[in-house]
N, C-alpha and C positions, 0 to 999 in steps of 0.2 A: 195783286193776284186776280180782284174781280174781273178783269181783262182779257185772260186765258180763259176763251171759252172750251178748250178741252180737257179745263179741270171740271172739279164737282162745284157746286154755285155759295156752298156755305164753307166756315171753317173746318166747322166740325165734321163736316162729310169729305174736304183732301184730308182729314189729318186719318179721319179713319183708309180711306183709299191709299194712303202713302204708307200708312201702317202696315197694309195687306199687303202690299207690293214688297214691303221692306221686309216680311216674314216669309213670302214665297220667295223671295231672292235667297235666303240664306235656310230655308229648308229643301232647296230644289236641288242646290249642291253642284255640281260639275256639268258645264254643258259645252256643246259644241257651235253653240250658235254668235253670229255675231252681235255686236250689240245692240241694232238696230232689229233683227231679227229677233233678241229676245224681250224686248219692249214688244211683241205681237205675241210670242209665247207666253210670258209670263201674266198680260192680261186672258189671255186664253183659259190659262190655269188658275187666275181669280175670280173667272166666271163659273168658274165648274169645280173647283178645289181639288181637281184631278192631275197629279201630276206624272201622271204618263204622258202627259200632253209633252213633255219636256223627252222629246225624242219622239213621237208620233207623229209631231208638225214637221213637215218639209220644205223648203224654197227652193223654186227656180234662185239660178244665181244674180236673177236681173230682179226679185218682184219686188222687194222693196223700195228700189229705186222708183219702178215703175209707178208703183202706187203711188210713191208719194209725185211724183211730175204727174199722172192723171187728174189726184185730186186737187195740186196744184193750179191746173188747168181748168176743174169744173167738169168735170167727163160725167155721165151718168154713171148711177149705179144699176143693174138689173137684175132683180133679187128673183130665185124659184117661188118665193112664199110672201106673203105681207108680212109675216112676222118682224122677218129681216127689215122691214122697210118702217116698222112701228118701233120697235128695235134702238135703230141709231135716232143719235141726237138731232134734233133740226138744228137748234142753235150753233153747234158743231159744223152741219152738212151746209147752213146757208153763211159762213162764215167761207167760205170756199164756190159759192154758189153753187154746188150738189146736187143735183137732183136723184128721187128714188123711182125705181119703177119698179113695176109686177101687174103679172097678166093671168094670172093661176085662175083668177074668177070669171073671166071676161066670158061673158054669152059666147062670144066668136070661137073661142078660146075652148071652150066646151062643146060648143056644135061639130067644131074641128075634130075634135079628140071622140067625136062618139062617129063618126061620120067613117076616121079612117082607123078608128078602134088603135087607137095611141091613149097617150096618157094627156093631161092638161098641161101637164108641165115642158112634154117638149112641145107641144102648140105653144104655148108663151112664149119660148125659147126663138121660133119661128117667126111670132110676128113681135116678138124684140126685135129682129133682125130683118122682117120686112119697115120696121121704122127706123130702121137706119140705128138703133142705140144701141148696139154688139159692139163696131168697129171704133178702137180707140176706148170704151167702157170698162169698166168693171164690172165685171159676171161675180154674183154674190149667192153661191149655190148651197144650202145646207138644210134642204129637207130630201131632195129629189134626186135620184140617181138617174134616175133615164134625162135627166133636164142637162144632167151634167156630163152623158154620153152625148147626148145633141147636140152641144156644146163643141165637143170632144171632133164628133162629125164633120161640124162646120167647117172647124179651121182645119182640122187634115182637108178637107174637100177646098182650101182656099175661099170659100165665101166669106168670113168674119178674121177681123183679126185686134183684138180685143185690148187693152192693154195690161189688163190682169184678169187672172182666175181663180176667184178663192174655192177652193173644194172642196167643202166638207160634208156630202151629206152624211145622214146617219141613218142607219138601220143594217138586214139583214139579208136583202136580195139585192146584187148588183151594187150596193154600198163601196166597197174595201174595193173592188173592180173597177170601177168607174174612176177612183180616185189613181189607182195604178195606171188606167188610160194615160189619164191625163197627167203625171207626172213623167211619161216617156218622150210628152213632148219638148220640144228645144225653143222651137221659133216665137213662141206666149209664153213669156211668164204666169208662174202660179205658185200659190200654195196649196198645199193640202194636208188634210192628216187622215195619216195611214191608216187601214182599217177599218172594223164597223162604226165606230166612236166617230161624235162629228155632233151637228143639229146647228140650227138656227143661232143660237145663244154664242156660238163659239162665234160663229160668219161675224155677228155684230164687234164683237173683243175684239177680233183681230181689225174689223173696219174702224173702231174707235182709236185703235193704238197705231193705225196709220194717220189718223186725222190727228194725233197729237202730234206725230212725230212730222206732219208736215206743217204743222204749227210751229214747232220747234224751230223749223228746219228757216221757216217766214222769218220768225224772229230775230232770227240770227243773223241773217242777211239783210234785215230791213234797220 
């Protein structure tokens, strides 16, 4: 098992993790998801103990695949926050050779955002996307709702076309909107969940339980 770098690194920390999965599996009760699908909800709902999450969360019908052939591939990830990017496992992310980005702090980033009286978040968004790491990436959204309208922008406008979009921010302006945006789209796969409910912590769940599941997915083929 030491092997599996998308387990926990001790015994005692899978036994407790396979515990929790194995209690949220059978207190969560009836769902619609597929199975691959609920490996992303179900960690969702051991990050948070929230089990609304179990109907809140939504898939494009392509994003699992998606995810897992980006991270297959190495694709970046471009997170609205560092949190996201402190977050996931490296061990995990350079098992796949992964890389994280964010731009929220950057001088430029901020000069921008006071210059044209925007926010930092969709200036990071921007010059994600003037470095070339949008198209084909993973957008990893779960503080910022204006990051994940810019986002939203983009690819209706055809400039970016990303291979996943997880959307979850969280809060109380433009939050539950922005996630509506973006689940009307067809042509990007995403997830999102529904609503105010969202944050950083969930963006990570759901990005670790695609990295197992493309681990999985390695193993079985290799």
């Amino acid at each position: 098992m030491n092997n599996i770098v998308t387990e926990q690194l001790t015994d005692a920390g899978r036994q407790i993790e396979h515990d929790s999965f194995a209690i949220v599996d059978h207190e969560a009760g009836p769902h619609r998801y597929s199975e691959q699908q609920w490996q992303v909800v179900r960690r969702i709902i051991h990050a948070s103990a929230d089990f609304e999450f179990n109907g809140l969360t939504r898939f494009h019908s392509d994003a699992v695949a998606a995810g897992l052939q980006a991270i297959s591939q190495g694709a970046p990830i471009v997170a609205d926050v560092e949190m996201i990017c402190v977050g996931l496992s490296k061990p995990r992310l350079d098992h796949f050779g992964v890389v994280t980005h964010q731009f929220i702090a950057d001088e430029d980033v901020i000069a921008q955002a006071k210059t044209e009286n925007s926010t930092r978040a969709v200036q990071a968004m921007r010059k994600a996307q003037r470095l070339n790491l949008l198209d084909g990436g993973i957008i990893a959204i779960g503080n910022a709702p204006t990051a994940l309208l810019e986002v939203v922008r983009m690819i209706n406008d055809g400039q970016i076309k990303p291979a996943l979009v997880i959307g979850m921010p969280v809060g109380f302006v433009s939050a539950a909107e922005s996630k509506a945006v973006l689940s009307e789209i067809d042509k990007v796969p995403w997830i999102v969940i529904d609503g105010r409910k969202g944050g950083s912590t969930l963006v990570v769940a759901a990005i670790h339980a695609l990295l197992a599941l493309a681990e999985a997915k390695q193993k079985a083929s290799g």
